[in-house]
mmCIF file of the protein (N, C-alpha, C, O) and its ligand, coordinates in Angstrom:
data_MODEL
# 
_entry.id   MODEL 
# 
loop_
_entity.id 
_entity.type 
_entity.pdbx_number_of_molecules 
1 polymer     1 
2 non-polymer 1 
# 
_entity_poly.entity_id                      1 
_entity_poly.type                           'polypeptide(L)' 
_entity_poly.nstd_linkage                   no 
_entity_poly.nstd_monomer                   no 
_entity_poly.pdbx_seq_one_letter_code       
;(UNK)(UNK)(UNK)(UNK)(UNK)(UNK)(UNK)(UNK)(UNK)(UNK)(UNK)(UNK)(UNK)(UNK)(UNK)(UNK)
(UNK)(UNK)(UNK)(UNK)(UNK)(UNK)(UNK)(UNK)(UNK)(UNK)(UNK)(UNK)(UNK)(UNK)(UNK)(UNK)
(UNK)(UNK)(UNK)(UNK)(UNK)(UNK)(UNK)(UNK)(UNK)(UNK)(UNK)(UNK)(UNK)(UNK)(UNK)(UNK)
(UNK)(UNK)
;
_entity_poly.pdbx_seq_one_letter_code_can   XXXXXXXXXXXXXXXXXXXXXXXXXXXXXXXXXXXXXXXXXXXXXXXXXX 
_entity_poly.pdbx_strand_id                 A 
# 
loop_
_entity_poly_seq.entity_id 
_entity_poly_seq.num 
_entity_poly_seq.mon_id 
_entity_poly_seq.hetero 
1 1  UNK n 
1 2  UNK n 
1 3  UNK n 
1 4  UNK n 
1 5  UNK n 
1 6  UNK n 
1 7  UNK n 
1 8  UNK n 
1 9  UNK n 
1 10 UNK n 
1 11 UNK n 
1 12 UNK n 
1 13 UNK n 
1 14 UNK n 
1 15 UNK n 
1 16 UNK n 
1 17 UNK n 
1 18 UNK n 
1 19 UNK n 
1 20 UNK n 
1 21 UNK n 
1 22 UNK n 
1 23 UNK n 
1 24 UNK n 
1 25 UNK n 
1 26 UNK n 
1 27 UNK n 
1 28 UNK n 
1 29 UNK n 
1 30 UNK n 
1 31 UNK n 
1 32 UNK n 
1 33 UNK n 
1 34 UNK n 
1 35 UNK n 
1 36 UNK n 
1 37 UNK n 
1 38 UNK n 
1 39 UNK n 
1 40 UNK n 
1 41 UNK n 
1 42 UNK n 
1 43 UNK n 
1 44 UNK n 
1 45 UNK n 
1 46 UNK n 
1 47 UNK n 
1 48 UNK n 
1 49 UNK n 
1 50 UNK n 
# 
loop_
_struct_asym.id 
_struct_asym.entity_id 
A 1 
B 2 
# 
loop_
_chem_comp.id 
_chem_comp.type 
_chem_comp.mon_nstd_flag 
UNK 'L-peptide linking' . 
ZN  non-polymer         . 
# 
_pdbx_entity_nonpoly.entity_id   2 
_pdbx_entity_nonpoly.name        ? 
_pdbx_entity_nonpoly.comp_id     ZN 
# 
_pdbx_nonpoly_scheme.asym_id         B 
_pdbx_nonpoly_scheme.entity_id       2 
_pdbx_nonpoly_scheme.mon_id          ZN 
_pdbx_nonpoly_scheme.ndb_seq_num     1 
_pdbx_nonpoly_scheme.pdb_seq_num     101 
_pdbx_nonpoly_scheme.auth_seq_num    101 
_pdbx_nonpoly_scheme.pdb_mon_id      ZN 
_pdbx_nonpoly_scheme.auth_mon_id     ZN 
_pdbx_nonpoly_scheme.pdb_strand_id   A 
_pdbx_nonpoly_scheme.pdb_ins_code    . 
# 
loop_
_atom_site.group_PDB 
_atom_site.id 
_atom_site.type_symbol 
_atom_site.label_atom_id 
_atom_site.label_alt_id 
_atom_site.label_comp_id 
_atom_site.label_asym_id 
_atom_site.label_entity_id 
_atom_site.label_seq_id 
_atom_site.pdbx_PDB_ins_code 
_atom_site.Cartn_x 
_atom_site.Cartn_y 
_atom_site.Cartn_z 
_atom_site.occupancy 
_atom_site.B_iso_or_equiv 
_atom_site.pdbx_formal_charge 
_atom_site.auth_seq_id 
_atom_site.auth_comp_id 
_atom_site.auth_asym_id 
_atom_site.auth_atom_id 
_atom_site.pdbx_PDB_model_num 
ATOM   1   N  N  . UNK A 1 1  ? 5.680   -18.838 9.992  1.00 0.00 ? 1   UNK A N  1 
ATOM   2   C  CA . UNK A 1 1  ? 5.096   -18.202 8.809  1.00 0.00 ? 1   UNK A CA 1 
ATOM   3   C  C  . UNK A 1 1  ? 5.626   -16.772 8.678  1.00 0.00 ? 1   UNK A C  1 
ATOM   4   O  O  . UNK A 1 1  ? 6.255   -16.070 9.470  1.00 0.00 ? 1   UNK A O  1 
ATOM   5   N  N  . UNK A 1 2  ? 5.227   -16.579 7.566  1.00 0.00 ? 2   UNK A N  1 
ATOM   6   C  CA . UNK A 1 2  ? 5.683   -14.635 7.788  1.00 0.00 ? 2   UNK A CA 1 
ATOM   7   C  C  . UNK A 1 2  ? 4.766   -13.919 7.630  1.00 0.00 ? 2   UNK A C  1 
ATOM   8   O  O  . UNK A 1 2  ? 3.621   -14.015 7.190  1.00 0.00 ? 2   UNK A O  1 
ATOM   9   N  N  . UNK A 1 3  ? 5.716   -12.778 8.256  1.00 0.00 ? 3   UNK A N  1 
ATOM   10  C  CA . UNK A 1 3  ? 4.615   -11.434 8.689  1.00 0.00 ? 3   UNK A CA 1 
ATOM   11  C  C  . UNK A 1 3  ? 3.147   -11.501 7.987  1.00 0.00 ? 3   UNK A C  1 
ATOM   12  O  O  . UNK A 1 3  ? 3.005   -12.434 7.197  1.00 0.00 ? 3   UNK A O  1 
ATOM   13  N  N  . UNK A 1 4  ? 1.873   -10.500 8.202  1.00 0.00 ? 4   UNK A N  1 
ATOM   14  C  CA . UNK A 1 4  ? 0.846   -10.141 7.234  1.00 0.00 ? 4   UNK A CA 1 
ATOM   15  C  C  . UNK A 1 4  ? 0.981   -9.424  6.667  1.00 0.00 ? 4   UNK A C  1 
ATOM   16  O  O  . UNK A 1 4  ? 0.141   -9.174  5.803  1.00 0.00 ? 4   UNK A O  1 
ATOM   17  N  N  . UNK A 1 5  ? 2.258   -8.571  6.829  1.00 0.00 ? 5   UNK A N  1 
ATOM   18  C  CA . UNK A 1 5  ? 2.615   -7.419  5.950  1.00 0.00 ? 5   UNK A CA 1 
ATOM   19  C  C  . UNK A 1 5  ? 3.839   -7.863  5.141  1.00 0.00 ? 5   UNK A C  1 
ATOM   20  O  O  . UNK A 1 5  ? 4.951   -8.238  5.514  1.00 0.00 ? 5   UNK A O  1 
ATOM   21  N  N  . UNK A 1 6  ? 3.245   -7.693  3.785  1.00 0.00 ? 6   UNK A N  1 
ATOM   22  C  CA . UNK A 1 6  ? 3.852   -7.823  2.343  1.00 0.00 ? 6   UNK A CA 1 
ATOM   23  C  C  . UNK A 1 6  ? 4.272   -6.955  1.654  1.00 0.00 ? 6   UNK A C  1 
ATOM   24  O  O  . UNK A 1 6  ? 5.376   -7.119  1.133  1.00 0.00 ? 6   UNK A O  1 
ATOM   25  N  N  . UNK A 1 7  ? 3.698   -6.020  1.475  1.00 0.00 ? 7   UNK A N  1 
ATOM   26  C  CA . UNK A 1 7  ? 4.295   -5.072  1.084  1.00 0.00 ? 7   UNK A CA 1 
ATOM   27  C  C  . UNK A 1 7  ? 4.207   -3.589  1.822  1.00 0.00 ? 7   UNK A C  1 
ATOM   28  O  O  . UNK A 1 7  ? 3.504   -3.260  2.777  1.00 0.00 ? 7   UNK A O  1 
ATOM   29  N  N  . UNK A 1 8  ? 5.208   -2.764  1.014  1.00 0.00 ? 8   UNK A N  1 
ATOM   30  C  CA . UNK A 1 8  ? 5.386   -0.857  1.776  1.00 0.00 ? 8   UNK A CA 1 
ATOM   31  C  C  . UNK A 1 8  ? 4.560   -0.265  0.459  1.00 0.00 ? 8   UNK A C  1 
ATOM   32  O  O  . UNK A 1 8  ? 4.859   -0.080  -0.721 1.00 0.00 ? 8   UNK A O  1 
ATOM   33  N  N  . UNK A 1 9  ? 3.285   -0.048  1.321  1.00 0.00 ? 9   UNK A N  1 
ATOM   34  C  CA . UNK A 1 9  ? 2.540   1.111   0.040  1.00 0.00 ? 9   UNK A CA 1 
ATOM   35  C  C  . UNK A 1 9  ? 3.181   2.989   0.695  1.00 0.00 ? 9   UNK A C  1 
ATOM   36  O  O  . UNK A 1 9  ? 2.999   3.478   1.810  1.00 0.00 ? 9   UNK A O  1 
ATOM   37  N  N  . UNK A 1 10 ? 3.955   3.634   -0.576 1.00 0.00 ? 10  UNK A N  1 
ATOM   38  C  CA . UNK A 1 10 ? 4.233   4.797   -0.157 1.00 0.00 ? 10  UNK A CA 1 
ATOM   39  C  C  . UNK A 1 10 ? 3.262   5.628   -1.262 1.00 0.00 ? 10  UNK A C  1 
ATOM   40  O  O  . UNK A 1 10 ? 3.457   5.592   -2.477 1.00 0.00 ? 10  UNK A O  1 
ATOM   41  N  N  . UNK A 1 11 ? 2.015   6.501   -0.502 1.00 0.00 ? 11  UNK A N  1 
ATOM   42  C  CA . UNK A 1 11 ? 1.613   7.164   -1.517 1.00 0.00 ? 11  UNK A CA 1 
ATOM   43  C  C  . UNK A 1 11 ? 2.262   8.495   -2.181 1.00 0.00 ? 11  UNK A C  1 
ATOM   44  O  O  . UNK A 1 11 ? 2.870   9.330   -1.512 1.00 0.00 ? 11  UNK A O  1 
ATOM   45  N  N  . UNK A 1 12 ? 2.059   8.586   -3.564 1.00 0.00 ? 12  UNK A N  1 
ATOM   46  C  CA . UNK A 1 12 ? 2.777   9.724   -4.550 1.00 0.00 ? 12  UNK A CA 1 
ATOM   47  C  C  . UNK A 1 12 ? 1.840   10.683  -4.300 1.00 0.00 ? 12  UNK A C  1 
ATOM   48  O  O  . UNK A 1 12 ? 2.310   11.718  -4.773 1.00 0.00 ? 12  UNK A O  1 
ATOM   49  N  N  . UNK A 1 13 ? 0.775   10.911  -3.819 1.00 0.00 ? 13  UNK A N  1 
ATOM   50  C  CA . UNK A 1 13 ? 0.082   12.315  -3.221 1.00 0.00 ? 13  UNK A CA 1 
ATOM   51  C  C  . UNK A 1 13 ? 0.955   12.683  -2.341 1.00 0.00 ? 13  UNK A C  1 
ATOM   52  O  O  . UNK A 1 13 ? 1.970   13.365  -2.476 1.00 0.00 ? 13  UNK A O  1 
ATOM   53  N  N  . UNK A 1 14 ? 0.263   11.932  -0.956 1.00 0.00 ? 14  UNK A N  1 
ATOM   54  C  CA . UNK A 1 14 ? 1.076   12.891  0.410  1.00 0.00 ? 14  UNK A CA 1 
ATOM   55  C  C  . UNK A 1 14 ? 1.910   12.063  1.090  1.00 0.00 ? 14  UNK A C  1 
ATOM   56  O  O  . UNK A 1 14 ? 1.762   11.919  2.303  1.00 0.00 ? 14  UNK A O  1 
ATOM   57  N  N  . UNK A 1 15 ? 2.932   11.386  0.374  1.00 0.00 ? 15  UNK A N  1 
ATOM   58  C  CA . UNK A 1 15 ? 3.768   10.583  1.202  1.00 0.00 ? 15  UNK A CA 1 
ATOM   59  C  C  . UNK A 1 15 ? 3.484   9.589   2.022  1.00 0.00 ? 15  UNK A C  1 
ATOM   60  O  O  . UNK A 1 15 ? 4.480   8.884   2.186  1.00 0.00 ? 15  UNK A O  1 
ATOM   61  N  N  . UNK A 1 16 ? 2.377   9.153   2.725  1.00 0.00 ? 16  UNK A N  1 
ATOM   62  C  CA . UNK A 1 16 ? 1.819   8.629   3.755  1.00 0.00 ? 16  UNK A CA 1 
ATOM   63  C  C  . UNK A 1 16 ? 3.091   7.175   3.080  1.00 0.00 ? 16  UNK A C  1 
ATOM   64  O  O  . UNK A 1 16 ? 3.329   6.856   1.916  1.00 0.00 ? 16  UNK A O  1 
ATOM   65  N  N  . UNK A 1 17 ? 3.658   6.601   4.407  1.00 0.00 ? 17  UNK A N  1 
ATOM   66  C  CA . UNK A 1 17 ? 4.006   5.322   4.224  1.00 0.00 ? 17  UNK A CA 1 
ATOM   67  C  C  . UNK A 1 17 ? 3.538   4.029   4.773  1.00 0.00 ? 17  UNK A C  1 
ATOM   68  O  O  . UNK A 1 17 ? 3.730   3.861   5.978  1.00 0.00 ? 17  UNK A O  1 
ATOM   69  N  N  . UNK A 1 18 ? 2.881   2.960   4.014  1.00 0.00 ? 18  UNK A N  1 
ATOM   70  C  CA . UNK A 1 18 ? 2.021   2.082   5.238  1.00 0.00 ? 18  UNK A CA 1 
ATOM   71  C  C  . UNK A 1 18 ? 2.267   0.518   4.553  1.00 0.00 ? 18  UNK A C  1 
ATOM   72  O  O  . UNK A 1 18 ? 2.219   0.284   3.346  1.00 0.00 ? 18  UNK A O  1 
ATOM   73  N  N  . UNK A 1 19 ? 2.530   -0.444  5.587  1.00 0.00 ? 19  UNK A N  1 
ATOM   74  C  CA . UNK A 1 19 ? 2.932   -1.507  5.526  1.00 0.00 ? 19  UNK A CA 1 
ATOM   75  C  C  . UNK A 1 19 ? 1.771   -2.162  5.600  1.00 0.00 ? 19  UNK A C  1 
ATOM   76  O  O  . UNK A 1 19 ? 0.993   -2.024  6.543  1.00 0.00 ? 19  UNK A O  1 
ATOM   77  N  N  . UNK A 1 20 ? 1.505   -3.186  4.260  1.00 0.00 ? 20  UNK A N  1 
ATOM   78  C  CA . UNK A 1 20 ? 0.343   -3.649  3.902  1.00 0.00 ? 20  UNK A CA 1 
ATOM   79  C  C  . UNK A 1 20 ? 0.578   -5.334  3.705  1.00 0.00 ? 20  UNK A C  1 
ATOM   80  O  O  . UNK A 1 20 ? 1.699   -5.814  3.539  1.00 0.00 ? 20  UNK A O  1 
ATOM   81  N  N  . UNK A 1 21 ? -0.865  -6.269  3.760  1.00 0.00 ? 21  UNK A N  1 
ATOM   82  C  CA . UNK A 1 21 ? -0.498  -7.135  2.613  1.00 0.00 ? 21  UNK A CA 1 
ATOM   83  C  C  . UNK A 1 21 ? -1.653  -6.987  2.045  1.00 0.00 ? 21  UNK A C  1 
ATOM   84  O  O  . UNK A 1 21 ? -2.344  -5.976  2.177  1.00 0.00 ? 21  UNK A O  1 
ATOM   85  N  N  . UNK A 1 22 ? -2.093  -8.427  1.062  1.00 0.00 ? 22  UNK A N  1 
ATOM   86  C  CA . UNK A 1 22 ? -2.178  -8.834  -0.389 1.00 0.00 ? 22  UNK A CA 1 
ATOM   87  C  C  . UNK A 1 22 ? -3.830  -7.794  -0.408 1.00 0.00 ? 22  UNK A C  1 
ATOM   88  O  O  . UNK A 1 22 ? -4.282  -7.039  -1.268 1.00 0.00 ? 22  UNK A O  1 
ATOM   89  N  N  . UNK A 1 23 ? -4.402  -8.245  1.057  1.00 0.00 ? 23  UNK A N  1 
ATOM   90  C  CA . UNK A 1 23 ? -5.664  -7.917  1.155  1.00 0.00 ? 23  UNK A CA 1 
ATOM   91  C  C  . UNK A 1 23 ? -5.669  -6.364  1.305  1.00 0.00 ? 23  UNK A C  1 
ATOM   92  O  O  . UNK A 1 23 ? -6.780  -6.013  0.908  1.00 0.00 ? 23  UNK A O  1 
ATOM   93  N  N  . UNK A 1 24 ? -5.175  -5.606  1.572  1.00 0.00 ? 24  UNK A N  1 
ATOM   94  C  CA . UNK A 1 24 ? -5.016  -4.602  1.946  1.00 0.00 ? 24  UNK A CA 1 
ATOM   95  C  C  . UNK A 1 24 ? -4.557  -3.438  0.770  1.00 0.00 ? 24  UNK A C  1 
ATOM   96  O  O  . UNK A 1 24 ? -4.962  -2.296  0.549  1.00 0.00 ? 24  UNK A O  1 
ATOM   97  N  N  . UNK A 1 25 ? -3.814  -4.048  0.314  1.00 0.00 ? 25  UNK A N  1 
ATOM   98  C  CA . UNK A 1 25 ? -2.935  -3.478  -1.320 1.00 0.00 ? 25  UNK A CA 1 
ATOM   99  C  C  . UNK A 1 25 ? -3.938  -3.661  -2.008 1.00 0.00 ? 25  UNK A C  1 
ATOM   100 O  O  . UNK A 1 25 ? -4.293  -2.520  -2.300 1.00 0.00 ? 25  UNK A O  1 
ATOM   101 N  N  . UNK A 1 26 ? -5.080  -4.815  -2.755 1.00 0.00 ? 26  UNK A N  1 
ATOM   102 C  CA . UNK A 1 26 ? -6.424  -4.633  -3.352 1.00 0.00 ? 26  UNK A CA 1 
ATOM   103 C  C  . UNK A 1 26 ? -7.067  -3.256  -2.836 1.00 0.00 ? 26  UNK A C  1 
ATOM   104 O  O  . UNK A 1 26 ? -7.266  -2.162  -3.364 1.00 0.00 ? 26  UNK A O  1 
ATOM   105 N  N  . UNK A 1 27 ? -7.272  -3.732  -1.731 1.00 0.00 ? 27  UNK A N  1 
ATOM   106 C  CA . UNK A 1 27 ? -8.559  -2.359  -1.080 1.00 0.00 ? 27  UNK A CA 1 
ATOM   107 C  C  . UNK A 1 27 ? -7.504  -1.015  -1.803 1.00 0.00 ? 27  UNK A C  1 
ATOM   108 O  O  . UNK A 1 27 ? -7.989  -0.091  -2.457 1.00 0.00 ? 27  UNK A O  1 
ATOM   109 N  N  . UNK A 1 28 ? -6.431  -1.123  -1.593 1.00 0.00 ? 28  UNK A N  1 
ATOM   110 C  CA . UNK A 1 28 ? -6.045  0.979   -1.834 1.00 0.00 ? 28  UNK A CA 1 
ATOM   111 C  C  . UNK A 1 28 ? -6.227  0.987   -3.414 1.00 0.00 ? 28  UNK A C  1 
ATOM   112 O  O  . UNK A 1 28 ? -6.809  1.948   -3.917 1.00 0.00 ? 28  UNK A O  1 
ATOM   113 N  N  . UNK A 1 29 ? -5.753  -0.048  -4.223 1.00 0.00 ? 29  UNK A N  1 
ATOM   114 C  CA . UNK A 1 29 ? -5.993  0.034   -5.125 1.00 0.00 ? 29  UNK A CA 1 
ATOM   115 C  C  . UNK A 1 29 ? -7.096  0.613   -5.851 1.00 0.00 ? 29  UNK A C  1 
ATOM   116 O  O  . UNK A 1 29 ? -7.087  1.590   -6.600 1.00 0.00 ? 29  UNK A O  1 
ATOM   117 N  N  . UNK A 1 30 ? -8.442  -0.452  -5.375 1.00 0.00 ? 30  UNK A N  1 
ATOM   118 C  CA . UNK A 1 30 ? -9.702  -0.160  -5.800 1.00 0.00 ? 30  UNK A CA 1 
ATOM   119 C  C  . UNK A 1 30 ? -10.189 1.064   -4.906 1.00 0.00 ? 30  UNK A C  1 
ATOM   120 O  O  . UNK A 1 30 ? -10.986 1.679   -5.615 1.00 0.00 ? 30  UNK A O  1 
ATOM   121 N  N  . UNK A 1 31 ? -10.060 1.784   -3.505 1.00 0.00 ? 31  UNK A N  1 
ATOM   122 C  CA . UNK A 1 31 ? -10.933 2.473   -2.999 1.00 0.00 ? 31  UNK A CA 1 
ATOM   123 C  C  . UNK A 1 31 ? -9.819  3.544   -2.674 1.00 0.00 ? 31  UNK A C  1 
ATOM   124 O  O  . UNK A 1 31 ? -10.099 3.968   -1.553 1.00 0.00 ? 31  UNK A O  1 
ATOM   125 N  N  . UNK A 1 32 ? -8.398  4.334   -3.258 1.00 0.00 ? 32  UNK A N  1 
ATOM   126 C  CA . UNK A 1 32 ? -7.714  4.968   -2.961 1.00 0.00 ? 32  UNK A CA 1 
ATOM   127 C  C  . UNK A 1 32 ? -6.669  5.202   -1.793 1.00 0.00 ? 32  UNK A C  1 
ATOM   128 O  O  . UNK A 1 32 ? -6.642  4.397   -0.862 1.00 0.00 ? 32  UNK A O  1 
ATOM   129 N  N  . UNK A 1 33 ? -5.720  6.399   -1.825 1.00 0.00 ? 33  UNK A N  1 
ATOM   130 C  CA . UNK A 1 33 ? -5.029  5.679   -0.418 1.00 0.00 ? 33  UNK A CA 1 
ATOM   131 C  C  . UNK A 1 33 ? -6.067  6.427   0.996  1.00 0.00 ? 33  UNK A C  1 
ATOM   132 O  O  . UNK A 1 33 ? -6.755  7.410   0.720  1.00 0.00 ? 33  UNK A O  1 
ATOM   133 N  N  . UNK A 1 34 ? -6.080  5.974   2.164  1.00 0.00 ? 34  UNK A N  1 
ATOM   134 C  CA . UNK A 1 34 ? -6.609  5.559   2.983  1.00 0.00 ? 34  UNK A CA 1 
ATOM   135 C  C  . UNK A 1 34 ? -6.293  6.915   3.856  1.00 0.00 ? 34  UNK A C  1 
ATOM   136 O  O  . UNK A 1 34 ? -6.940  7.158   4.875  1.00 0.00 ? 34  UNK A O  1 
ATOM   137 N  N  . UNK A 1 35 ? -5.431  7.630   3.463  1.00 0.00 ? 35  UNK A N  1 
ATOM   138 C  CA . UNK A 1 35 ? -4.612  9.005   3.898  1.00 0.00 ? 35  UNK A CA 1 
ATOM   139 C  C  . UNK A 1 35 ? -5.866  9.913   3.706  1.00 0.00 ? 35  UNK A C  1 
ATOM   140 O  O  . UNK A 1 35 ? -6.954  10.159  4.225  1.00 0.00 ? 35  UNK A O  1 
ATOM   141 N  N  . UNK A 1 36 ? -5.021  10.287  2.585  1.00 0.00 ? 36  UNK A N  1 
ATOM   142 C  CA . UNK A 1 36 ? -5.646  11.489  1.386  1.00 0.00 ? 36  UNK A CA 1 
ATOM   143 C  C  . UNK A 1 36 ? -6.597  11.274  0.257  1.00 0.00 ? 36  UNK A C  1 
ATOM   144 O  O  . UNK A 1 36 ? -7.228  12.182  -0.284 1.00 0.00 ? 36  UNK A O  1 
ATOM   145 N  N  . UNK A 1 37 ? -6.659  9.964   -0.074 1.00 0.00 ? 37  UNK A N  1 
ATOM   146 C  CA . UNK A 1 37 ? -7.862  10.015  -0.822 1.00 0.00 ? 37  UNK A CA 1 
ATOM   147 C  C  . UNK A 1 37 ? -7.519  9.646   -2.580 1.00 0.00 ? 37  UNK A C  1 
ATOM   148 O  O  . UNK A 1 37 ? -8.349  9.400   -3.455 1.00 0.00 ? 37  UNK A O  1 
ATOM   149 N  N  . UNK A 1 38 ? -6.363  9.697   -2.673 1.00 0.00 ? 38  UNK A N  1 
ATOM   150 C  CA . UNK A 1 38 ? -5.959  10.076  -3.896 1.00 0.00 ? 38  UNK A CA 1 
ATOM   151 C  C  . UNK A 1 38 ? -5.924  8.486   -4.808 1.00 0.00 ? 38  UNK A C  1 
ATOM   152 O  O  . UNK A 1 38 ? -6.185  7.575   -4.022 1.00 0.00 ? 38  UNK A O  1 
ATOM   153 N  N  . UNK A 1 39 ? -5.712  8.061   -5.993 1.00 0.00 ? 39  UNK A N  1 
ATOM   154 C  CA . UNK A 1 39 ? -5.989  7.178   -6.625 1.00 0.00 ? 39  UNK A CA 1 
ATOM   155 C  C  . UNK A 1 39 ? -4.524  6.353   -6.074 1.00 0.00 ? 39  UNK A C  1 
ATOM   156 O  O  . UNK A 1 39 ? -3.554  6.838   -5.492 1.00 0.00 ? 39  UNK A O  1 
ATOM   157 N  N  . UNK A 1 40 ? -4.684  5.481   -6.336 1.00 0.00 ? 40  UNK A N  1 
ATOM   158 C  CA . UNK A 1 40 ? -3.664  4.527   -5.965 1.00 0.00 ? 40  UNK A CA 1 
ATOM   159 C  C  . UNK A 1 40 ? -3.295  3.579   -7.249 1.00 0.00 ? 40  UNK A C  1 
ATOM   160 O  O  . UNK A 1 40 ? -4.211  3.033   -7.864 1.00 0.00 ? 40  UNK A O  1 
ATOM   161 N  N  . UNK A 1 41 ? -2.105  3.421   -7.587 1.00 0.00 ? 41  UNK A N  1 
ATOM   162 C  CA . UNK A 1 41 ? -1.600  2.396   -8.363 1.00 0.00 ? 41  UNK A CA 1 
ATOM   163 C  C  . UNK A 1 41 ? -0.658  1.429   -7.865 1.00 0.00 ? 41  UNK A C  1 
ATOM   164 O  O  . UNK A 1 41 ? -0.010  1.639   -6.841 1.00 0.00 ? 41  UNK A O  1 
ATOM   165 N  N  . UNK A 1 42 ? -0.515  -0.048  -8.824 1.00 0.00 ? 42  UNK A N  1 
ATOM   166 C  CA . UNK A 1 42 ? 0.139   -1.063  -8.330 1.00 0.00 ? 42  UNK A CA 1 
ATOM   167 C  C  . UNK A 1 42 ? 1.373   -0.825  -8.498 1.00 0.00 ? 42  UNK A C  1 
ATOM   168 O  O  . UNK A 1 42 ? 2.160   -1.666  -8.063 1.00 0.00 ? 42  UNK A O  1 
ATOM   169 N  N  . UNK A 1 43 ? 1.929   0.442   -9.206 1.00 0.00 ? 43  UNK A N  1 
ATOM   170 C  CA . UNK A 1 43 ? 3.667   1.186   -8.878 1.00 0.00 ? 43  UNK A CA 1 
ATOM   171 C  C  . UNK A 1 43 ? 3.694   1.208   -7.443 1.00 0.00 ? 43  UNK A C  1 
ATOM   172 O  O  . UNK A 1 43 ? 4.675   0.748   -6.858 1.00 0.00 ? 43  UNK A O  1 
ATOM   173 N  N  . UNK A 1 44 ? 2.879   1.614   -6.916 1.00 0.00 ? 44  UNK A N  1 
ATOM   174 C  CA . UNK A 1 44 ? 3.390   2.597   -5.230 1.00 0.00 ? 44  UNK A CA 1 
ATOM   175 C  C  . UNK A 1 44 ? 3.205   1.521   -4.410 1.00 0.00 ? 44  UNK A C  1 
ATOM   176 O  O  . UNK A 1 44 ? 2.957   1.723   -3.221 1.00 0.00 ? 44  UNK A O  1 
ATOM   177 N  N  . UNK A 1 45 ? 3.286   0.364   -4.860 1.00 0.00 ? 45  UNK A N  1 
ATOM   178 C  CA . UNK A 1 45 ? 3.657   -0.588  -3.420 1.00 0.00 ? 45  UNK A CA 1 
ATOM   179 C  C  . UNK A 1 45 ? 5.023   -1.480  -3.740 1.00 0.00 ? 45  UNK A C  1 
ATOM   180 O  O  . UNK A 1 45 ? 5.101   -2.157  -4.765 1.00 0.00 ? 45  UNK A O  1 
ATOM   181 N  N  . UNK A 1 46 ? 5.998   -1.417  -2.842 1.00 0.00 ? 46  UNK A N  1 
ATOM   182 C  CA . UNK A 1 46 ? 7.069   -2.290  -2.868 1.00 0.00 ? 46  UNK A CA 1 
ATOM   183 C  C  . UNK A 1 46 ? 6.934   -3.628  -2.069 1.00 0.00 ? 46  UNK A C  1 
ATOM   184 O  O  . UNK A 1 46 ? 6.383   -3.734  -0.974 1.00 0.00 ? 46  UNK A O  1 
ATOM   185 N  N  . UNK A 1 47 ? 7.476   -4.557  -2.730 1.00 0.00 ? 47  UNK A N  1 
ATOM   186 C  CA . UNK A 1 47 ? 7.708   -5.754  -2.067 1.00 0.00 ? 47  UNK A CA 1 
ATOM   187 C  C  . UNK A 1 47 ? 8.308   -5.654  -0.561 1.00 0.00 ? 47  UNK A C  1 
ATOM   188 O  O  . UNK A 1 47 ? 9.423   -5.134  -0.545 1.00 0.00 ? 47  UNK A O  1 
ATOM   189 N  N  . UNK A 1 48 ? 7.842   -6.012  0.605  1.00 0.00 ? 48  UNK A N  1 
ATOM   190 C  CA . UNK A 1 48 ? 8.779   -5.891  1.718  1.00 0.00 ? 48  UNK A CA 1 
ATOM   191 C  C  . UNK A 1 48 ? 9.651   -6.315  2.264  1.00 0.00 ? 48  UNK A C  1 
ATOM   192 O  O  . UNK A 1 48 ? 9.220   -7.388  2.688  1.00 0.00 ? 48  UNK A O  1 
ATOM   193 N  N  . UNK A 1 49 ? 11.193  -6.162  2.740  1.00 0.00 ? 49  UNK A N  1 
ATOM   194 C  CA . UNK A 1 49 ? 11.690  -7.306  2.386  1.00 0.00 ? 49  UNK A CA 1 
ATOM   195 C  C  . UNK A 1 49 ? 11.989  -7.352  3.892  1.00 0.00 ? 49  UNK A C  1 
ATOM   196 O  O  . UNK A 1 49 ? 11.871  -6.463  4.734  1.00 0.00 ? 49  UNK A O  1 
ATOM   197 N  N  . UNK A 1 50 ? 12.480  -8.843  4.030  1.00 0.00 ? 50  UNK A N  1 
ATOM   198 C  CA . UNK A 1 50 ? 12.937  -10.030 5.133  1.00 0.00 ? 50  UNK A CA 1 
ATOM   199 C  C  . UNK A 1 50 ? 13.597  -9.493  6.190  1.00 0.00 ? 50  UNK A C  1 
ATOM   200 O  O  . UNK A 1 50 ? 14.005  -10.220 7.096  1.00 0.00 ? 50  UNK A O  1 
HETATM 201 ZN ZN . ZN  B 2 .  ? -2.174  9.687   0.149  1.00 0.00 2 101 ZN  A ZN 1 
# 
């Protein structure tokens, strides 16, 4: 199977870079990034690749 991590959330506040998946990318979405606090959008996560 592959990894649990799906995607690279890089936040546009303070840079923080963090390798996420599906479940995880919801949560920053709805409750901000996990860093700094700052709002999170579905721009700042990249697909991760292989
Ligand atoms: Zn942040």
């Amino acid at each position: 199977m592959s990894t649990s991590e799906d995607y690279t959330f890089v936040c546009s506040a303070c840079s923080q870079s963090i390798a996420v998946n599906d479940a995880m990318r919801q949560a920053l979405v709805e409750n901000g990034c996990a860093v700094c606090g700052s709002s999170v959008e579905p721009e700042d996560f990249e697909p991760a690749e292989a």
